[in-house]
C-alpha positions as CSV (number, residue, x, y, z in Angstrom):
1,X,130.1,-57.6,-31.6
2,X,129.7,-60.4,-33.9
3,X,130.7,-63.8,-32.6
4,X,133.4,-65.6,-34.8
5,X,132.8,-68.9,-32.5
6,X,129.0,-70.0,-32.8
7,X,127.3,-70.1,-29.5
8,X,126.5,-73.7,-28.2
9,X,122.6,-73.9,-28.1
10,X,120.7,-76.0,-25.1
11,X,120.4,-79.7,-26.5
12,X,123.6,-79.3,-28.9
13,X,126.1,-81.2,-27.1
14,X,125.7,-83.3,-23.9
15,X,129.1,-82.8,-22.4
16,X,128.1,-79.3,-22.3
17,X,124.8,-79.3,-21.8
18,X,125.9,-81.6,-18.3
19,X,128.8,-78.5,-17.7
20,X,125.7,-75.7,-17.4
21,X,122.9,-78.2,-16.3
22,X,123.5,-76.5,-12.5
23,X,122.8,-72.3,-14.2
24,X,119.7,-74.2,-15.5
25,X,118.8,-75.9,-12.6
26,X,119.0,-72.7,-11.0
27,X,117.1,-70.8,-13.0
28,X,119.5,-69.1,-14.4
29,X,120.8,-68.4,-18.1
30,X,123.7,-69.8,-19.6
31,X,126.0,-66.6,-20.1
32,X,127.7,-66.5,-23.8
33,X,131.2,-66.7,-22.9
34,X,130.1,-70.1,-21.5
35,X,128.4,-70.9,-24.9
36,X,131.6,-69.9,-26.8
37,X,133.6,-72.0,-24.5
38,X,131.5,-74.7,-25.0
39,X,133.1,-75.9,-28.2
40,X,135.5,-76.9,-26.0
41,X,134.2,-78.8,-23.4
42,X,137.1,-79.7,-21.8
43,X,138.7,-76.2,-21.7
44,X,134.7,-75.4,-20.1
45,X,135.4,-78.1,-17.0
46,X,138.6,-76.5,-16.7
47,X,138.2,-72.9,-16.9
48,X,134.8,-73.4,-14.8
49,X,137.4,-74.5,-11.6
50,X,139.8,-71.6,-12.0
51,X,136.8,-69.1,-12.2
52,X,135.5,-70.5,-9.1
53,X,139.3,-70.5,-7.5
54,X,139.0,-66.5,-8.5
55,X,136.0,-65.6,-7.7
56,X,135.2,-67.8,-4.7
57,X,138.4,-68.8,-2.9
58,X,140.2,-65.1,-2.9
59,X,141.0,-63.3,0.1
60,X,140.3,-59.7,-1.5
61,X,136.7,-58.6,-0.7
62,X,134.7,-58.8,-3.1
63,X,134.6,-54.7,-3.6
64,X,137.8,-54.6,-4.4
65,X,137.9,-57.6,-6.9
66,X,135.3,-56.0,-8.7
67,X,137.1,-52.7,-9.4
68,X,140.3,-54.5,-10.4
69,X,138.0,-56.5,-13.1
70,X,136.0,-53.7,-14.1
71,X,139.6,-51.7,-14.5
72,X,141.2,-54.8,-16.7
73,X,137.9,-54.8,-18.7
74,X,138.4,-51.0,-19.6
75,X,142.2,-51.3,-20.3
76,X,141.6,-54.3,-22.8
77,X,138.3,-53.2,-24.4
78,X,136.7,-56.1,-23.0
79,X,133.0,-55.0,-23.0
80,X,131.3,-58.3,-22.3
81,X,133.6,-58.4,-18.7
82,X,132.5,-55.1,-17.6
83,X,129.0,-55.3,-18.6
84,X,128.7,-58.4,-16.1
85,X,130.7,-56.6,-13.4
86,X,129.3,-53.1,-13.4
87,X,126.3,-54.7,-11.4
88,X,128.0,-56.8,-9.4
89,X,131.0,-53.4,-8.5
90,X,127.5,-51.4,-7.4
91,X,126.0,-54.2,-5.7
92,X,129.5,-54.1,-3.5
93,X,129.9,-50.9,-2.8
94,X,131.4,-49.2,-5.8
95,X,129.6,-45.9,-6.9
96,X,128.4,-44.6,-10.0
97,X,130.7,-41.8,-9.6
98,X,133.4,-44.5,-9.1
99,X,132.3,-46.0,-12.7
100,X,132.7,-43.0,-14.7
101,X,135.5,-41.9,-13.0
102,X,137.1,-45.4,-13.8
103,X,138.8,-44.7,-16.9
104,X,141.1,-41.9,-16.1
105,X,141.4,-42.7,-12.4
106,X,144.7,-40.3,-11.7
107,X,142.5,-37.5,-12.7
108,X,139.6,-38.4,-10.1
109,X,141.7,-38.5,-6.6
110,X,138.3,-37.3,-4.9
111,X,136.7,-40.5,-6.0
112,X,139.2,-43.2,-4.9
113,X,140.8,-43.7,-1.5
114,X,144.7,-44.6,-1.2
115,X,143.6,-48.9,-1.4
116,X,141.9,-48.0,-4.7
117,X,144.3,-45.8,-6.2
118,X,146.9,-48.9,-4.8
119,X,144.7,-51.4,-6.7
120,X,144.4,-49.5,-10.1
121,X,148.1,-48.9,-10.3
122,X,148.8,-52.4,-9.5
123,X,146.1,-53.4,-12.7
124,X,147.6,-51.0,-14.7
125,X,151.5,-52.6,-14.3
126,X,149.5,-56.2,-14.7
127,X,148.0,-55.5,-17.8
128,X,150.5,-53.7,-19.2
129,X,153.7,-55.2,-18.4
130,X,152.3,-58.7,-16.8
131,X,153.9,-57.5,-14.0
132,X,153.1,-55.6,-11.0
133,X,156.3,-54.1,-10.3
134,X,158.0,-53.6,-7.2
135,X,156.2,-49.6,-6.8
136,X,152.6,-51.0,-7.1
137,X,153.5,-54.1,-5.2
138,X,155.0,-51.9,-2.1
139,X,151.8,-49.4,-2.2
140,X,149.2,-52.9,-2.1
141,X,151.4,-54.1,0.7
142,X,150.6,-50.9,2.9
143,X,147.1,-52.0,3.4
144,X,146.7,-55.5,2.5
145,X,148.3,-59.3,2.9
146,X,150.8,-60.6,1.0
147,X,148.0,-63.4,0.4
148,X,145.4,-60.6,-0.8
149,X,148.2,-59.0,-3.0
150,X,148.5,-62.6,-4.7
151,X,145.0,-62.2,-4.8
152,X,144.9,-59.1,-6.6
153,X,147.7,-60.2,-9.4
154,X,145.4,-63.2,-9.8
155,X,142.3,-61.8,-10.5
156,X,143.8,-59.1,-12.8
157,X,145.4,-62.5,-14.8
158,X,142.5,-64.1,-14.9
159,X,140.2,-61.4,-16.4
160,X,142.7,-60.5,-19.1
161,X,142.8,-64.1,-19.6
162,X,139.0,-63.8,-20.2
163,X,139.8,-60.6,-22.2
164,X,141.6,-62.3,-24.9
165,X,138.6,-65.0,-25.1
166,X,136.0,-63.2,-25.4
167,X,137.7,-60.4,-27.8
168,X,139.1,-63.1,-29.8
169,X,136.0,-65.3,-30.2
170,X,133.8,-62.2,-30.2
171,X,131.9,-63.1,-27.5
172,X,128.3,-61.0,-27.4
173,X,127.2,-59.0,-24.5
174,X,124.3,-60.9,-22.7
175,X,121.7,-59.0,-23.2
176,X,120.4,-58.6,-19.3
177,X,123.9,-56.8,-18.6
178,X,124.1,-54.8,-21.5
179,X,122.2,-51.5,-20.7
180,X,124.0,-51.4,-17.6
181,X,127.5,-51.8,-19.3
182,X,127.0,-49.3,-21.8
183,X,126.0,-46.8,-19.1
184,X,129.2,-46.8,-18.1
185,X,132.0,-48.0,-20.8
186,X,134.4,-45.6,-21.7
187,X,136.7,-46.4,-25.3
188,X,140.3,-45.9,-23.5
């Protein structure tokens, strides 16, 4: 994919290079969807807390977060989401099998136990409706919280929320993330 927002480079622009300063710190890179974002810094500061609300602060294990992200990222073509999560779903429990099976799901019931078939109808409705519908809400509620099925609609939101950012600006897939996406990706 070609970008259509330039990438911020290291050195560019203080407010951003203070934003990544702790990836660098670290030791690790700054992804692209953070370089993209970086135009705005603002929106960066910002987005950077609600990411961290998502990912950090959520009552869903982390297994089951990663298969509703990896499912959003198939239904909205977002191949720069689900290269960074297919690591992260195997390094929680999901299986290969799991991934390939991932894009037709209803035609896989050996690969998915009732909570996962719950949790990819319930992305399904959210991404297709923006709504999770009172059928996919009752079958989350049989096995989770009402605090983890807020959960659930909120991660779905916020990775189709990163969806239309990274489709839109044309965000490039990092290249330590990209073999293992492309293993996997399936054109729905």
């Amino acid at each position: 994919m070609s970008p259509r927002v330039t990438l911020v480079a290291d050195g560019e622009q203080a407010e951003f290079d203070e934003l990544t300063a702790p990836l660098r710190d670290a030791g690790r890179r700054v992804p692209n969807l953070m370089r993209v974002m970086g135009r705005s810094p603002k929106f960066l500061a910002g987005w950077g807390t609600f990411s961290d609300a998502v990912r950090f602060a959520s009552t869903l294990p982390r297994r089951e977060s990663e298969l509703v992200i990896l499912r959003v990222s198939l239904l909205t073509g977002c191949r720069y989401s689900f290269s960074h999560h297919v690591p992260m779903g195997l390094q929680n429990g999901l299986t290969e099998a799991q991934l390939l099976a991932l894009p037709d799901w209803p035609a896989a019931p050996d690969e998915f136990a009732p909570l996962d078939r719950a949790l990819l109808a319930a992305t399904d409705a959210i991404v297709r409706h923006q709504d999770i519908g009172d059928t996919a809400f009752a079958a989350l509620r049989e096995h989770l919280s009402e605090a983890e099925v807020l959960d659930v609609v909120a991660v779905a939101s916020f990775y189709l929320s990163l969806a239309c950012i990274a489709n839109s600006a044309g965000v490039p897939v990092d290249e330590t993330v990209a073999a293992a996406g492309a293993r996997f990706w399936r054109d729905l």
